[in-house]
C-alpha positions as CSV (number, residue, x, y, z in Angstrom):
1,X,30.0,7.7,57.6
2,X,29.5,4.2,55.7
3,X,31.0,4.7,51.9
4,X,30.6,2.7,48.6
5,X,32.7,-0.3,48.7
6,X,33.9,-0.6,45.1
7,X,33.2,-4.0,43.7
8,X,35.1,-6.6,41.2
9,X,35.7,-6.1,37.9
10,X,36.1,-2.1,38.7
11,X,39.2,-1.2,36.7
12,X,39.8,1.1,40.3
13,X,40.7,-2.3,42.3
14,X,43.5,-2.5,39.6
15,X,45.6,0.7,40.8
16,X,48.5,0.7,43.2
17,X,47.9,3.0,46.0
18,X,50.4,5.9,47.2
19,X,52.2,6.7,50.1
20,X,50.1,8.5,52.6
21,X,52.0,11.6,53.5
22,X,49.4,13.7,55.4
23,X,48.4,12.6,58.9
24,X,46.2,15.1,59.5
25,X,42.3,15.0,60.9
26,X,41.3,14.4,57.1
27,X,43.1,11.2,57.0
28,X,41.6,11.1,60.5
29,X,38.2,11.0,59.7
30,X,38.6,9.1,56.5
31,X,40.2,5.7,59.0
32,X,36.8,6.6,61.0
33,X,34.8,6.4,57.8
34,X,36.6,3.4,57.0
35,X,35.9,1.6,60.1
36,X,32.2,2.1,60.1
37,X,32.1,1.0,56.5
38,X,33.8,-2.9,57.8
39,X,32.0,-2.6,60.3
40,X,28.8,-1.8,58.3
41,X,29.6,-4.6,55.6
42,X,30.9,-7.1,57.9
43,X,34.0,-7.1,57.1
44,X,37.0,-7.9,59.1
45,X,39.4,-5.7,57.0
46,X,39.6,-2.9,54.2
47,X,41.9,-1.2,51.8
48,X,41.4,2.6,51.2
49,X,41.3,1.3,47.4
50,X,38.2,-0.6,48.1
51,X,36.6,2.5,49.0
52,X,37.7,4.6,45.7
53,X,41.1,6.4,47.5
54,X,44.2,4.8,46.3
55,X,46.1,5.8,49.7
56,X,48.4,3.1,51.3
57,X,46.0,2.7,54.3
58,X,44.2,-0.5,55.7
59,X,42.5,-1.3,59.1
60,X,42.1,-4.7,60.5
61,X,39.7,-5.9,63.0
62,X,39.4,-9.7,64.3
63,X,36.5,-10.5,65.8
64,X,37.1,-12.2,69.5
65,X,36.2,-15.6,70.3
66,X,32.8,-14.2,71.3
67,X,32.8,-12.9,67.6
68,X,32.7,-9.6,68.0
69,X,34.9,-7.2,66.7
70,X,36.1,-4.6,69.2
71,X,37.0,-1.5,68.3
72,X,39.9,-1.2,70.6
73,X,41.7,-4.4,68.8
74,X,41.1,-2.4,65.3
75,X,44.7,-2.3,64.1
76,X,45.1,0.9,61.7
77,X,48.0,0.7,58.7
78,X,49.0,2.7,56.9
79,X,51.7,2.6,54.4
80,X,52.7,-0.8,55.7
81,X,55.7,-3.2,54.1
82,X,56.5,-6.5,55.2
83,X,60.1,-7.1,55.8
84,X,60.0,-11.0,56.8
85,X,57.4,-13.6,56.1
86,X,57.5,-17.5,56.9
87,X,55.8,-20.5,57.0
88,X,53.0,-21.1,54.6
89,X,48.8,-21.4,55.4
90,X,45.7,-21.8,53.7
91,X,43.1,-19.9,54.7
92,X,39.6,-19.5,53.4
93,X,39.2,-16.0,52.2
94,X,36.3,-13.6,51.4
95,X,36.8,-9.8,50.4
96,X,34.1,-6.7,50.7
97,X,35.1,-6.4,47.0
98,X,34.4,-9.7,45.8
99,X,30.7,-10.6,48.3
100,X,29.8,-13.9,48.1
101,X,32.8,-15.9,46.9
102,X,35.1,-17.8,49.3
103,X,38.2,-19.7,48.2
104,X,41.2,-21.2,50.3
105,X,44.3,-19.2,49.1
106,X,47.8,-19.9,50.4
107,X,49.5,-17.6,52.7
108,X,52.5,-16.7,54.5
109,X,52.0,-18.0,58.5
110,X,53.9,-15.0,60.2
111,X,54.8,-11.6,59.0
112,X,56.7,-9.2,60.5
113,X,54.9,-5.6,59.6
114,X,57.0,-2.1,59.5
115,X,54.0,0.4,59.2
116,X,52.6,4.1,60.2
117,X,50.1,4.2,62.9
118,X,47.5,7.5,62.0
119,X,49.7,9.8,64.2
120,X,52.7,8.8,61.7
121,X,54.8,7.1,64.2
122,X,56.5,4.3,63.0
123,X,55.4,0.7,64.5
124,X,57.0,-2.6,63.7
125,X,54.9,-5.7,64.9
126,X,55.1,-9.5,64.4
127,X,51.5,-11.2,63.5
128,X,50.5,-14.6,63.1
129,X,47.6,-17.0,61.6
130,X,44.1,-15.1,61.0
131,X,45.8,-11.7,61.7
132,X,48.7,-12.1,59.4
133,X,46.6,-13.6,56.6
134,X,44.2,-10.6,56.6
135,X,47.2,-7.8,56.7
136,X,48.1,-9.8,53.5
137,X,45.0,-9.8,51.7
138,X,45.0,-5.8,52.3
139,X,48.0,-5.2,51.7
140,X,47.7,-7.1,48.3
141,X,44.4,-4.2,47.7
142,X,47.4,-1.5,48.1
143,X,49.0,-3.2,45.5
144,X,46.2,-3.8,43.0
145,X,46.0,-7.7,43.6
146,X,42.7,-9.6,44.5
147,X,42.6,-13.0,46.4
148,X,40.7,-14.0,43.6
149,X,44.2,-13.6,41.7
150,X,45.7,-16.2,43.3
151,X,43.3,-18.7,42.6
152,X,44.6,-21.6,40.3
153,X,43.2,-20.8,36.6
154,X,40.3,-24.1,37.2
155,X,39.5,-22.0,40.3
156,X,39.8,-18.7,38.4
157,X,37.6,-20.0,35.5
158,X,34.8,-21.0,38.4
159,X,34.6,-17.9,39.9
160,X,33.9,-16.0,37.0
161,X,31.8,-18.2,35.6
162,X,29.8,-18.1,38.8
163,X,30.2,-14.7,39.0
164,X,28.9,-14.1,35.6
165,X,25.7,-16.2,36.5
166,X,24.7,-14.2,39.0
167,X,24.8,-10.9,36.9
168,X,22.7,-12.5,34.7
169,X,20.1,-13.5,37.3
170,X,20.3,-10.0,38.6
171,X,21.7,-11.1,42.4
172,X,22.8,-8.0,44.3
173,X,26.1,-10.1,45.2
């Protein structure tokens, strides 16, 4: 089932998510629900925040070089913390929250991810480039940041300013 992605400003982006605690088949079909919902919105990752639960739960799903995302590389996380990070990276980044706006934003290179799988078993896995800069940017969701956030404040001021204009012109953005 496809669900309301909740967009920026929505005061419910600001919240910090909680520990998941129940791996059950509700959390089971809510990761299924999730999945259709990037998939629906082209996106290539969500935070349960982004869909109105504030859970510590993200999935992740890189298109191929044939750019399509298959479902067997969707990487499920759920209450994920990363315990090393180097190298620095600037990606151009977009969000389901924030449609239409793209900004380079700096980012750690490689991560190294402790996190649940949906069966609750404990994984610990070492990602790099487009991968590790999209854990981030969920991750960030879990903790009420936006990659608009970590724009400078001439970028921040832009965004808004554009964001404001297409309000005001009535844009579905």
């Amino acid at each position: 089932m496809v669900l309301e992605v909740i967009r920026y400003p929505n005061k419910i982006l600001r919240q910090v998510s909680s520990e998941v605690v129940d791996f059950d088949s509700a959390l089971h079909s809510f990761l299924d629900d999730m999945y259709d919902t990037m998939i629906e919105r082209r996106g290539v990752g969500i935070a349960a925040i982004q869909v109105a639960q504030p859970l510590r739960a993200l999935l992740v799903n890189i298109p191929r070089d044939d750019d399509i995302q298959y479902r067997e590389d969707l990487l499920e996380v759920i209450n994920p913390e990363i315990i090393q990070a180097e190298g620095v990276i600037m990606w151009n980044e977009g969000c389901l929250s924030v449609p239409g706006f793209y900004e380079e934003i700096q980012r750690y290179q490689k991560i190294v991810l402790r996190y649940q799988n949906r069966a609750g078993e404990i994984q610990e896995r070492i990602f790099r480039d487009f991968m590790a800069v999209a854990l981030q940017h969920e991750i960030d969701h879990l903790n009420g940041i936006l990659f608009v956030d970590k724009l400078s404040l001439l970028k921040r001021k832009k965004f808004e300013k554009e964001r404001k204009k297409i309000e005001r012109e009535h844009v579905d953005i």
